[in-house]
N, CA, C and O of each residue as an XYZ file, in Angstrom:
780
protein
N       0.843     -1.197      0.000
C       0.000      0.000      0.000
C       0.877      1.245      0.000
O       1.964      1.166      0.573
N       0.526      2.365     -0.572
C       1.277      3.544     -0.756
C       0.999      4.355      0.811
O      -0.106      4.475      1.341
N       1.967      4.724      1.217
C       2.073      5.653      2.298
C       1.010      6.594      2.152
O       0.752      7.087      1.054
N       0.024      7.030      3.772
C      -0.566      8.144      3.430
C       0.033      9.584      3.049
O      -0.731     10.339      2.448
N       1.100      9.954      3.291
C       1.433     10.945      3.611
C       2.238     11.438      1.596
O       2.638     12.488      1.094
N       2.112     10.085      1.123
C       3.089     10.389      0.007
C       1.610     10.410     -1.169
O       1.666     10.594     -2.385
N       0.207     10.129     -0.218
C      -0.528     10.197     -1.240
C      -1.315     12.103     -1.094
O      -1.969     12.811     -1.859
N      -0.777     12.263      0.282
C      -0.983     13.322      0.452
C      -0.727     14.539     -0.439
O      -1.372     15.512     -0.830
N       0.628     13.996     -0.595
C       1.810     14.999     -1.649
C       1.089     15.384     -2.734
O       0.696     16.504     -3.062
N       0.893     13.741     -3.536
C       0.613     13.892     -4.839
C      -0.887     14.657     -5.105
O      -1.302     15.009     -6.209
N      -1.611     14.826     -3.763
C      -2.710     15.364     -4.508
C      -2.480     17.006     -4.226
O      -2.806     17.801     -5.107
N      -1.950     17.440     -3.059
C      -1.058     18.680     -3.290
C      -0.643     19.108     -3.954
O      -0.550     20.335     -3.971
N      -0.045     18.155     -5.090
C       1.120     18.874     -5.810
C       0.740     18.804     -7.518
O       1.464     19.119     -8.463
N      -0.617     18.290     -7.526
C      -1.557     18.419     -8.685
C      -1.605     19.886     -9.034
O      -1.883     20.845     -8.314
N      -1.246     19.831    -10.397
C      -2.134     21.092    -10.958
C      -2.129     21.130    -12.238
O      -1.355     20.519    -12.975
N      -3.271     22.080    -12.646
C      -3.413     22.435    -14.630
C      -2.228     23.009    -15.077
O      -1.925     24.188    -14.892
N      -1.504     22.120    -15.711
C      -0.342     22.764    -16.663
C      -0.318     23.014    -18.048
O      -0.034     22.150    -18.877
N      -0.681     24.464    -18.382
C      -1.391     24.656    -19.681
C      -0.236     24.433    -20.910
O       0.983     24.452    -20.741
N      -0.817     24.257    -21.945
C       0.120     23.857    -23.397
C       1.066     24.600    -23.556
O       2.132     24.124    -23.948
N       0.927     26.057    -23.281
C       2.038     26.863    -23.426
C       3.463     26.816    -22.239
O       4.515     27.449    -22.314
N       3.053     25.906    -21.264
C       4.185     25.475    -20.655
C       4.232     24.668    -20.674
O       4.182     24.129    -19.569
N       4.389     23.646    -22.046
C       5.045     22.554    -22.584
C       5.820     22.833    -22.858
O       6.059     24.004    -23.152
N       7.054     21.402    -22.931
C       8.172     21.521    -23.155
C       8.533     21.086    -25.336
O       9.427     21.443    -26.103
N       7.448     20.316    -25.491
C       6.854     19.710    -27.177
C       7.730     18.242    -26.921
O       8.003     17.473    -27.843
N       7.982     18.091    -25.976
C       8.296     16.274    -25.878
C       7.260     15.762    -25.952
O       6.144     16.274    -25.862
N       7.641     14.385    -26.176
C       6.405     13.192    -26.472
C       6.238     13.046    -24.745
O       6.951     13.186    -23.752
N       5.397     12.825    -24.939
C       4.850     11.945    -23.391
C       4.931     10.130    -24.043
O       4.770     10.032    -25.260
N       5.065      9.380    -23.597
C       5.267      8.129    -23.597
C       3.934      7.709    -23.849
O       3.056      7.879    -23.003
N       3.738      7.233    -24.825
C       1.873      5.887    -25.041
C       1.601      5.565    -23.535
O       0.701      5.782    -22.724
N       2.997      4.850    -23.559
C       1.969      3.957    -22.021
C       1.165      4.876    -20.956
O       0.018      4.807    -20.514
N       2.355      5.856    -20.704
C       2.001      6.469    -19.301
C       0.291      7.137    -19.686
O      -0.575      7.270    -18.820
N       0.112      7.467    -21.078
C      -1.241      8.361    -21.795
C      -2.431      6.657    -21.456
O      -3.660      6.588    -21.479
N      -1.537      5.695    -21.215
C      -2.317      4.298    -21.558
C      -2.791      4.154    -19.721
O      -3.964      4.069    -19.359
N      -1.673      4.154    -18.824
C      -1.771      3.931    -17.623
C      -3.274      5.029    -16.943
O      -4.284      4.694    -16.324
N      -2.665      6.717    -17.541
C      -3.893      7.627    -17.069
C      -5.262      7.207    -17.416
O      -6.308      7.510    -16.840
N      -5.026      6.206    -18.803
C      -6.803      5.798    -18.903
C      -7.481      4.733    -18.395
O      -8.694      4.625    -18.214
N      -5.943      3.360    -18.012
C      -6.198      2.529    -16.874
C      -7.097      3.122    -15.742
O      -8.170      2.696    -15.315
N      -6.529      3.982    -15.452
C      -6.199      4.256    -13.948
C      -7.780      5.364    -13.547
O      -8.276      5.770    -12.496
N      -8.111      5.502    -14.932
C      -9.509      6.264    -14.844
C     -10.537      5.623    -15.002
O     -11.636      6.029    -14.625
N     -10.276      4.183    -15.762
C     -11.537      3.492    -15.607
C     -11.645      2.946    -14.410
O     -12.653      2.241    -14.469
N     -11.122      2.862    -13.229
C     -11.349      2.668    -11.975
C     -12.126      4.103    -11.142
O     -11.866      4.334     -9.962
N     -12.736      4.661    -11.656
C     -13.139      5.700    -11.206
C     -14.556      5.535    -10.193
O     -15.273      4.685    -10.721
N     -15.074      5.970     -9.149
C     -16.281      5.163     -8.820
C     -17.536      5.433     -9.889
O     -17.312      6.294    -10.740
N     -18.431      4.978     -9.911
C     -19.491      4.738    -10.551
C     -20.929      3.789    -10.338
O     -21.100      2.574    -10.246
N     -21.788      4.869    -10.310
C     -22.983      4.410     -9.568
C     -23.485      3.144    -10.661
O     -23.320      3.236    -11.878
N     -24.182      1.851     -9.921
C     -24.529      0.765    -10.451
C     -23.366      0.868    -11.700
O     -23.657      1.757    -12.500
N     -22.859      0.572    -11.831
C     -21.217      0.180    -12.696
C     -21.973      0.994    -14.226
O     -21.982      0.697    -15.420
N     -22.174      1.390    -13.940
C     -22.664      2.398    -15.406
C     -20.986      2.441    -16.586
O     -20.875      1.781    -17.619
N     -20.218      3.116    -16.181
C     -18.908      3.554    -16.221
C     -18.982      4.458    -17.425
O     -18.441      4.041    -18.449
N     -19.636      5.762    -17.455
C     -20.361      6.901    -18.380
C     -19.102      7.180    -19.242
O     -19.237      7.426    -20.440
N     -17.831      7.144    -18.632
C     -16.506      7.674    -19.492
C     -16.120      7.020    -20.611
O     -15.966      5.798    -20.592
N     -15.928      7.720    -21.660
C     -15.521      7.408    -22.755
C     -14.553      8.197    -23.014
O     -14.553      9.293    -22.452
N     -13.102      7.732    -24.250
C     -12.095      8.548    -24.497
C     -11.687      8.498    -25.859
O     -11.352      7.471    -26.449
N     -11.733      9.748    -26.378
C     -10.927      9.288    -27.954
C      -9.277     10.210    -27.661
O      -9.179     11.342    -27.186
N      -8.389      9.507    -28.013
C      -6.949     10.049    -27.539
C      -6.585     10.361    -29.114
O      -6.801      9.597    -30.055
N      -5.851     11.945    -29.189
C      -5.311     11.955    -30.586
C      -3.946     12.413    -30.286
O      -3.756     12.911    -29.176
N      -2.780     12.298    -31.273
C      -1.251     12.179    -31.111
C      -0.897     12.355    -32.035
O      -1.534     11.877    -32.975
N       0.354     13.164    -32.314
C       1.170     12.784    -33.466
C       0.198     13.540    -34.490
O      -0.222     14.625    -34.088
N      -0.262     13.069    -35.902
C      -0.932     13.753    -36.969
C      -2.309     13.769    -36.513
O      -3.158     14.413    -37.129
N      -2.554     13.167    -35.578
C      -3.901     12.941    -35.042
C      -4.240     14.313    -34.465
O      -5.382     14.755    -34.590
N      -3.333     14.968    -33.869
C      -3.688     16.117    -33.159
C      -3.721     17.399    -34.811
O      -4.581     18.279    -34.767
N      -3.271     17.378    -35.416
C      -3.565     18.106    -36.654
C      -5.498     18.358    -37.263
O      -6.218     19.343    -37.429
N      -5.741     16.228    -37.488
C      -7.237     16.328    -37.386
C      -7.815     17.047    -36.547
O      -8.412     18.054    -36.926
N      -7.772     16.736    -35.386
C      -8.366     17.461    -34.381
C      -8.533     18.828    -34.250
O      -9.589     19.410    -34.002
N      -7.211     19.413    -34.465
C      -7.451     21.065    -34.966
C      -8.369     21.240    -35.918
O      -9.101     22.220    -35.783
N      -8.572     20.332    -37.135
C      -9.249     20.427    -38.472
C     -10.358     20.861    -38.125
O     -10.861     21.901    -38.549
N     -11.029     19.821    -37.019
C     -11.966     19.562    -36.750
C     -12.781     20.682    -36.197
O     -13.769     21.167    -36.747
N     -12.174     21.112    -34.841
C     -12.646     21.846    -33.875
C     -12.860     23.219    -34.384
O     -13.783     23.931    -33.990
N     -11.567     23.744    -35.691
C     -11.887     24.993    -36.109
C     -12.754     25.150    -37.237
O     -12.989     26.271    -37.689
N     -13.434     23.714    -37.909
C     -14.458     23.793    -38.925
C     -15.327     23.443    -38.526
O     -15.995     22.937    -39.427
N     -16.001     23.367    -37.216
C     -17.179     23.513    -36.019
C     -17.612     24.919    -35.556
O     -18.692     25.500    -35.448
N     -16.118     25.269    -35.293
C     -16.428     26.682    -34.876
C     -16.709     27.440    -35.953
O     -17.571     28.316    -35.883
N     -16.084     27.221    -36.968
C     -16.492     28.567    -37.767
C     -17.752     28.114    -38.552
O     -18.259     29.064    -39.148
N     -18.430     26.888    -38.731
C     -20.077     26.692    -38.828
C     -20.375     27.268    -38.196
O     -21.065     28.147    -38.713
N     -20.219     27.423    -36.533
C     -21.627     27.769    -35.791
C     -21.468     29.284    -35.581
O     -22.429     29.999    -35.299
N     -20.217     29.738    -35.730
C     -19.862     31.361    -35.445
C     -20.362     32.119    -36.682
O     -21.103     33.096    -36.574
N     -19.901     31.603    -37.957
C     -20.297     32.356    -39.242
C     -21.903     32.534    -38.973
O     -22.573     33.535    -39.230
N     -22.412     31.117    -38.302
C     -23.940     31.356    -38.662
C     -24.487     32.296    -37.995
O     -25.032     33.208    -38.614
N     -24.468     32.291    -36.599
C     -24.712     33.327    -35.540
C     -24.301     34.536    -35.311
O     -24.599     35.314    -34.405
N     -23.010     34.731    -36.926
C     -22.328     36.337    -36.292
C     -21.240     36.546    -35.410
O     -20.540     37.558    -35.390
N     -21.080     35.187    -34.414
C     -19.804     35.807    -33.742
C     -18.066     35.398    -33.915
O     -17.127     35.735    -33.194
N     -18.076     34.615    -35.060
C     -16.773     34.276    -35.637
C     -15.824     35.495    -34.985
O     -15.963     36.692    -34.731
N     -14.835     34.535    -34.875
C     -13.254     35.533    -34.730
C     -12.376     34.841    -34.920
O     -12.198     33.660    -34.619
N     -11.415     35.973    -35.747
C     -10.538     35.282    -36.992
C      -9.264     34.544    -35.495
O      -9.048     33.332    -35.504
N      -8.789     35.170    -34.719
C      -7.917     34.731    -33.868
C      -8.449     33.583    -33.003
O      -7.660     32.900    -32.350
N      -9.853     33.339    -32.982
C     -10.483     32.284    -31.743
C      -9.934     31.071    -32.673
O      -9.075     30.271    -32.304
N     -10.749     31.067    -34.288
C     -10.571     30.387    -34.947
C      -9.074     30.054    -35.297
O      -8.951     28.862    -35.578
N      -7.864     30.792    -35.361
C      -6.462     30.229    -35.377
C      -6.018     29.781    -34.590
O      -5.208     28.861    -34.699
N      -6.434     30.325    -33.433
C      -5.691     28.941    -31.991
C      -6.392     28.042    -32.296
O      -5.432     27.345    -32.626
N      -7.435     27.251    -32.538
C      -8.177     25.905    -32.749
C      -6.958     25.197    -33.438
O      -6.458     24.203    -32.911
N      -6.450     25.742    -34.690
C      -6.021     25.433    -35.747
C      -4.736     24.998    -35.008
O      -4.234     23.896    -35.226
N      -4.175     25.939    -34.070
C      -2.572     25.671    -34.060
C      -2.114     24.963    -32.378
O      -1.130     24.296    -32.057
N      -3.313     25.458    -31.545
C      -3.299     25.072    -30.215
C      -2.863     23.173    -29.804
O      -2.055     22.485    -29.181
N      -3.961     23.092    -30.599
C      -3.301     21.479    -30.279
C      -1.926     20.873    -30.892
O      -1.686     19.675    -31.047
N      -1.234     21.761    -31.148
C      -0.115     21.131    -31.697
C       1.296     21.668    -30.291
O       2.494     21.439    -30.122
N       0.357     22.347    -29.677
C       1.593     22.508    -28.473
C       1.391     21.113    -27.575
O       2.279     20.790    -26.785
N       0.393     20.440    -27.701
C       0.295     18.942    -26.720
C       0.610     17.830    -27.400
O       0.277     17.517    -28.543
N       1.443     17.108    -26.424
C       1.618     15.612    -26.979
C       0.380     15.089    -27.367
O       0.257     14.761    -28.547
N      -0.807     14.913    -26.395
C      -1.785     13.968    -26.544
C      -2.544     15.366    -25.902
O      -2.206     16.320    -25.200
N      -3.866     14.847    -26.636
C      -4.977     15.101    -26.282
C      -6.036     14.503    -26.389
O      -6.263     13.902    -27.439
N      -7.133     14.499    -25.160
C      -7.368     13.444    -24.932
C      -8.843     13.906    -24.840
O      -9.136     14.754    -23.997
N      -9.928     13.316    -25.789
C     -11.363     14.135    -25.579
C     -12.295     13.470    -24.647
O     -12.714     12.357    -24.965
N     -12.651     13.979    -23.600
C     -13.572     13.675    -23.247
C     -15.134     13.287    -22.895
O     -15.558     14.282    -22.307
N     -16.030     12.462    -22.963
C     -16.618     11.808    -23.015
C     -17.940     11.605    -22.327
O     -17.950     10.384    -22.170
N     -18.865     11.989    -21.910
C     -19.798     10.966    -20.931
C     -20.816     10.438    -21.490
O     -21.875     11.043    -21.658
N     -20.569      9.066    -21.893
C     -21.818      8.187    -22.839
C     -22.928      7.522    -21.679
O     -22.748      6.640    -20.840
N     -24.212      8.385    -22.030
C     -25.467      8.295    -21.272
C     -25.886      6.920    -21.189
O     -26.048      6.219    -22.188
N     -26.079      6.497    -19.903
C     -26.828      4.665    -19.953
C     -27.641      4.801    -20.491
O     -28.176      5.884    -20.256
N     -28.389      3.876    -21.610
C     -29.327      4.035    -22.153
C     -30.572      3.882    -21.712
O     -31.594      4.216    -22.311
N     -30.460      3.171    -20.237
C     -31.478      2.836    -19.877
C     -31.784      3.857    -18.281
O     -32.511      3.754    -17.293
N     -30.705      4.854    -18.811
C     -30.634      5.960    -17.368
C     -31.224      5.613    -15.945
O     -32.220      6.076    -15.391
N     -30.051      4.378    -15.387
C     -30.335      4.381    -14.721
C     -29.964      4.842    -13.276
O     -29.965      4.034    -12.347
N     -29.647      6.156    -13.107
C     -28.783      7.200    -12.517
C     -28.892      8.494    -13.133
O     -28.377      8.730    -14.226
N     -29.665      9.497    -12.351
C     -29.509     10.856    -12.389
C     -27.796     10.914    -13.760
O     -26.678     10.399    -13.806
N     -28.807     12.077    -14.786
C     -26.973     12.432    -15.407
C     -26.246     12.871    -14.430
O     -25.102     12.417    -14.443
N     -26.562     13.808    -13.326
C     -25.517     14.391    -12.743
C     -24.372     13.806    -11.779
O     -23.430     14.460    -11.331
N     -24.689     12.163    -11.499
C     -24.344     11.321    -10.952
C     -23.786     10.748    -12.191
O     -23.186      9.764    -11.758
N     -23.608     10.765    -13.540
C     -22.895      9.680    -14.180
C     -21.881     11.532    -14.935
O     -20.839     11.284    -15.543
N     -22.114     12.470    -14.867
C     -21.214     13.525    -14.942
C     -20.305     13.279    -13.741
O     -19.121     13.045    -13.982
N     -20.808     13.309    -12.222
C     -19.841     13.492    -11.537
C     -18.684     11.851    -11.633
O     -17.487     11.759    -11.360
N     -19.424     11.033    -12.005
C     -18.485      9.690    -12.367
C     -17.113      9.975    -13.305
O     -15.986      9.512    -13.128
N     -17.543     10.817    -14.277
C     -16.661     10.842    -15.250
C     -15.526     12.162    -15.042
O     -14.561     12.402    -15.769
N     -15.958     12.905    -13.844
C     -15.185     14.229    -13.211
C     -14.369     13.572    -12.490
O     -13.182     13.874    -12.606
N     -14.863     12.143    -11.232
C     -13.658     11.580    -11.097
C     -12.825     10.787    -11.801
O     -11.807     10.308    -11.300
N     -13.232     10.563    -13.148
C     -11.725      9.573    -13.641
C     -10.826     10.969    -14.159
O      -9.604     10.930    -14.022
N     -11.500     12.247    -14.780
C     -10.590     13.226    -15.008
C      -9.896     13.388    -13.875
O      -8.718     13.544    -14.194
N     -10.063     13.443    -12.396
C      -9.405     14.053    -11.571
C      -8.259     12.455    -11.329
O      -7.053     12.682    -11.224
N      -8.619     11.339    -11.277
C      -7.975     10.052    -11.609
C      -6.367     10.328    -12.499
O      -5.260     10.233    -11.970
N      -6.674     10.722    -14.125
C      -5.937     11.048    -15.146
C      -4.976     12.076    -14.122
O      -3.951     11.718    -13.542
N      -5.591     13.421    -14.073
C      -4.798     14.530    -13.254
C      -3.495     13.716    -12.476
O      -2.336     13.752    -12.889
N      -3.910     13.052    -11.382
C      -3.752     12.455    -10.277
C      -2.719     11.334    -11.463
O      -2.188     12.257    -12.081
N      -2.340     10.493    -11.897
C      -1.653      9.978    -12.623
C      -0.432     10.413    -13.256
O       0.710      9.997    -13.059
N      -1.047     11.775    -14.453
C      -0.388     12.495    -14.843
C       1.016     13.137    -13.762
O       2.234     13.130    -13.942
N       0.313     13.558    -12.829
C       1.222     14.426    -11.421
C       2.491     12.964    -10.989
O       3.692     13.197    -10.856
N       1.871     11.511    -10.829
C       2.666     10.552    -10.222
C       4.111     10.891    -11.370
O       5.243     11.334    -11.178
N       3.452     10.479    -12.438
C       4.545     10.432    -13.735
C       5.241     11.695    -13.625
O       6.378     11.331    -13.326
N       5.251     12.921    -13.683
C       5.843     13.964    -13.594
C       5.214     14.840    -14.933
O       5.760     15.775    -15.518
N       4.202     14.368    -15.147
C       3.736     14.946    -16.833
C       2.519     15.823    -16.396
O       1.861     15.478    -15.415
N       2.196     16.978    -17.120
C       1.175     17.566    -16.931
C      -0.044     17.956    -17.736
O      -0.018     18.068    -18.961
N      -1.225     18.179    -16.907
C      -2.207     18.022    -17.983
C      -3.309     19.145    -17.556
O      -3.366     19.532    -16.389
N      -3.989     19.535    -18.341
C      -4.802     20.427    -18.274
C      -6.145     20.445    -19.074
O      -6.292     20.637    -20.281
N      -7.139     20.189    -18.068
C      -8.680     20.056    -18.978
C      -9.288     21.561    -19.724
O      -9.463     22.597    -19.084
N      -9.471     21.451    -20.744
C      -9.951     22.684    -21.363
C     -11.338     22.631    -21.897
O     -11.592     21.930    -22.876
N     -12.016     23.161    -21.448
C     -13.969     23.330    -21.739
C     -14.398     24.341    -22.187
O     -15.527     24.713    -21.871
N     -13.182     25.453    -23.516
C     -13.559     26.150    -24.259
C     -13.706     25.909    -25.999
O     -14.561     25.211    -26.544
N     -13.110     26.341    -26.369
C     -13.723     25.884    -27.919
C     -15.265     25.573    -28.135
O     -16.242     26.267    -27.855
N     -15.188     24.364    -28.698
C     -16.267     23.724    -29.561
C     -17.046     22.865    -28.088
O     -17.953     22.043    -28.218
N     -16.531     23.227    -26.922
C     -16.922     21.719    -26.231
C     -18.410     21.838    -25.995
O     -19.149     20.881    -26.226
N     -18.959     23.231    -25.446
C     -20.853     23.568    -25.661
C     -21.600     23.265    -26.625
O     -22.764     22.888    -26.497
N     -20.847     23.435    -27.960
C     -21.448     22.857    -28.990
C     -22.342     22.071    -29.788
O     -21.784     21.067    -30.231
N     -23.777     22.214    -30.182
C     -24.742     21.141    -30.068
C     -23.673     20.400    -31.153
O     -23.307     19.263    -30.857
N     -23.188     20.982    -32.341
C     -22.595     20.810    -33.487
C     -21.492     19.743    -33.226
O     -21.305     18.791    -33.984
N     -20.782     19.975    -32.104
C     -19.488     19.468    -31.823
C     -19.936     17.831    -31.805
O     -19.293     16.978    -32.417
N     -21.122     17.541    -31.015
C     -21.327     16.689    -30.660
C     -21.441     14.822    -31.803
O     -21.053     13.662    -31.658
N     -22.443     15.874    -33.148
C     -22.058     15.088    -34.186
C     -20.421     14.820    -34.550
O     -20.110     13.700    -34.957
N     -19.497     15.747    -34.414
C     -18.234     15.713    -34.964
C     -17.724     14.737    -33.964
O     -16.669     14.259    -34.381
N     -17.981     14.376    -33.093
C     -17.149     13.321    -31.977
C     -18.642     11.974    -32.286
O     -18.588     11.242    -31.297
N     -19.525     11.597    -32.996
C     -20.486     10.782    -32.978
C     -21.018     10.221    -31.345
O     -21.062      9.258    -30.580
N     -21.307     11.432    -31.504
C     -22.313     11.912    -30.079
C     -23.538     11.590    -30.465
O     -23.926     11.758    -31.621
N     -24.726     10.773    -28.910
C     -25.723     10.730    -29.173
C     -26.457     12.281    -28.433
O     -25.864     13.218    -27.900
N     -27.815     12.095    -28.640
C     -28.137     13.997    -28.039
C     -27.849     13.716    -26.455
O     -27.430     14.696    -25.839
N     -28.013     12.544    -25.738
C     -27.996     12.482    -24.521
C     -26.262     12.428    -24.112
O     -25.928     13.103    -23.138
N     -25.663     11.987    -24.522
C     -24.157     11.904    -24.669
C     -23.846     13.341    -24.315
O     -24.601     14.226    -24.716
N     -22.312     13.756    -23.268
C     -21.780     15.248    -22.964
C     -20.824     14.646    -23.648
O     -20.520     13.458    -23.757
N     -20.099     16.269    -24.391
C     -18.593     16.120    -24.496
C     -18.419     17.238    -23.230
O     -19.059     18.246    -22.931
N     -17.005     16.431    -22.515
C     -16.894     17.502    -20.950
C     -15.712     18.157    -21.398
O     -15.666     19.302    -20.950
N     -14.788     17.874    -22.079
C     -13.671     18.668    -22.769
C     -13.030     18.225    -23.228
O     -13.470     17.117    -23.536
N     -11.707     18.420    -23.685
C     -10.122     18.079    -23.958
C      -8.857     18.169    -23.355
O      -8.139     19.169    -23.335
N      -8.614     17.019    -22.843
C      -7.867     17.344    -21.739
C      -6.252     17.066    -22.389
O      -5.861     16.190    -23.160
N      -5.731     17.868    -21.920
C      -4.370     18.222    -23.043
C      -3.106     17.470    -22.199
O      -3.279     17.455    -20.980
N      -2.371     17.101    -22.488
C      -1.109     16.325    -21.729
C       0.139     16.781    -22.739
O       0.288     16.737    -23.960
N       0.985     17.254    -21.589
C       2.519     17.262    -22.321
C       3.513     17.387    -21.370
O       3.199     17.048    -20.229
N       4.727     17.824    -21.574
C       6.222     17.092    -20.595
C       5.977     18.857    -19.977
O       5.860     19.822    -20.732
N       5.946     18.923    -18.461
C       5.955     20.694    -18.074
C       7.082     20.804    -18.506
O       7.827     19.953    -18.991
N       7.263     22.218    -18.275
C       8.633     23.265    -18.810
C       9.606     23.374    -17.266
O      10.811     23.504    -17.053
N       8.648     23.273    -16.564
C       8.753     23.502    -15.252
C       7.862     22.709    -14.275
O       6.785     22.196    -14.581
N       8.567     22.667    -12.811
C       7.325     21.770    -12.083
C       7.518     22.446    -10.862
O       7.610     21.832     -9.798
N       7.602     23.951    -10.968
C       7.569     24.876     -9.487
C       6.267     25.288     -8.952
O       6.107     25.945     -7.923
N       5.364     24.858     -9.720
C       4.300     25.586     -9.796
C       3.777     25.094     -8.669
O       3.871     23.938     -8.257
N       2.862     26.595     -7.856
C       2.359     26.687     -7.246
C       0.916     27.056     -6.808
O       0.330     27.883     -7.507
N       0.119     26.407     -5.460
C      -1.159     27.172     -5.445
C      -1.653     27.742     -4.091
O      -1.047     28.279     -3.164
N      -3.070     27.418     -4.310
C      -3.220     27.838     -2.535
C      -4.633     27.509     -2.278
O      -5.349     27.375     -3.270
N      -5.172     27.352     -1.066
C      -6.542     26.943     -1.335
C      -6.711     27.426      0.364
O      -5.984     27.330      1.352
N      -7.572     27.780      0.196
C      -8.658     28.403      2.285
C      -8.442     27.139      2.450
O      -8.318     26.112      1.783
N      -8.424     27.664      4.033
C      -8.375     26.641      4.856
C      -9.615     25.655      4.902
O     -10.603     26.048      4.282
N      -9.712     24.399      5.563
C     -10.903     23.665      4.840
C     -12.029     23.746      6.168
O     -12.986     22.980      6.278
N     -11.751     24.643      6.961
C     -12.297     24.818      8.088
C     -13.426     25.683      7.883
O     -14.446     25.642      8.570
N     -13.185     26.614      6.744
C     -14.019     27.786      6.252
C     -15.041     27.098      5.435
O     -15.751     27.847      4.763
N     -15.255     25.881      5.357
C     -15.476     25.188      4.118
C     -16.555     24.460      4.685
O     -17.668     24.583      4.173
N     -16.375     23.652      5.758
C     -16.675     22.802      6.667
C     -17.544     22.778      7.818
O     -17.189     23.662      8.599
N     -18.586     22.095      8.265
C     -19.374     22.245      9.411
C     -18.720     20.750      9.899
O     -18.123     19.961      9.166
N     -18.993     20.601     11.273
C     -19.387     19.233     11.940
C     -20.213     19.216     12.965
O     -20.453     19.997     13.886
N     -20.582     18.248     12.656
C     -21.921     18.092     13.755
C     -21.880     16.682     14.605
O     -21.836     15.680     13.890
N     -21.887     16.512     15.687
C     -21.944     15.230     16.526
C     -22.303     15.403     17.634
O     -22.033     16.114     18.602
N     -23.098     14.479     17.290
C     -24.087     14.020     19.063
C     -24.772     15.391     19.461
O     -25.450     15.468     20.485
């Protein structure tokens, strides 16, 4: 069994390490293989297991730009709010990550569990991945802008209407691993009540 105190660390010492403090090393298959191990152990009400993952790499992350910036500029041209710069990071953003990794929550069909209970299922295998990522020394960062609201997006990943996409969660080698945070005390946070 792992020491408490060293599991303490690692969840301390978690954090979003965005693309632009990548280093453009590969991250290793496996370890991208271990974070999705290690997320399908996530809890999950009546074993539903809502998470789903499509991982893109290498030229794969090129599609993916393809993708996300010929979503956006369908639904922006149509509505008026296109922007020429939103639309070029789509294009070039994913090429600062090794892997990126889309996220998923495929609805039981026979719903049997509140969505918000098979959402929060699939928030813990992301925080799982996080938590992985940090053991390895690699960092990752979930992103829930772009295309991810998207009714549109949803066909482009062969989404059903009940199906979420929750984001893209980006992985690459940090530049650095000084990074720091801070959080209130958990006392401010907290009631107890006994007897």
């Amino acid at each position: 069994m792992m020491a408490p105190e060293s599991f303490d660390v690692l969840v301390r010492t978690r954090r979003s390490v965005f693309p632009k403090d990548y280093t453009g090393e590969e991250v290793d298959d496996n370890i991208i293989r271990q974070m999705l191990e290690n997320a399908n152990w996530a809890p999950t009400h009546k074993l539903t297991e809502p998470w789903r993952f499509i991982v893109y790499t290498g030229d794969g992350l090129k599609q993916l730009a393809q993708l996300q910036a010929a979503v956006y500029k369908t639904v922006t041209e149509r509505d008026g709010t296109f922007r020429e710069e939103r639309y070029q990071n789509l294009l070039t953003k994913p090429m600062q990550s090794s892997h990126i990794i889309v996220v998923i929550m495929k609805r039981n069909e026979q719903k049997l569990v509140p969505e918000a209970e098979e959402l929060g299922a699939v928030y813990c295998a992301v925080q799982t991945m996080y938590l992985t990522a940090t053991a390895y020394g690699i960092g990752c960062y979930l992103s829930t802008g772009g295309i991810t609201y998207f009714n549109e997006a949803k066909a482009a990943f062969a989404l059903s209407a009940d199906d979420r996409l929750i984001g893209f969660l980006h992985v690459g080698v940090p530049a650095h691993h000084n990074q720091t945070s801070k959080r209130k005390p958990i006392e401010e946070k907290t009631q107890w009540i006994s007897g």
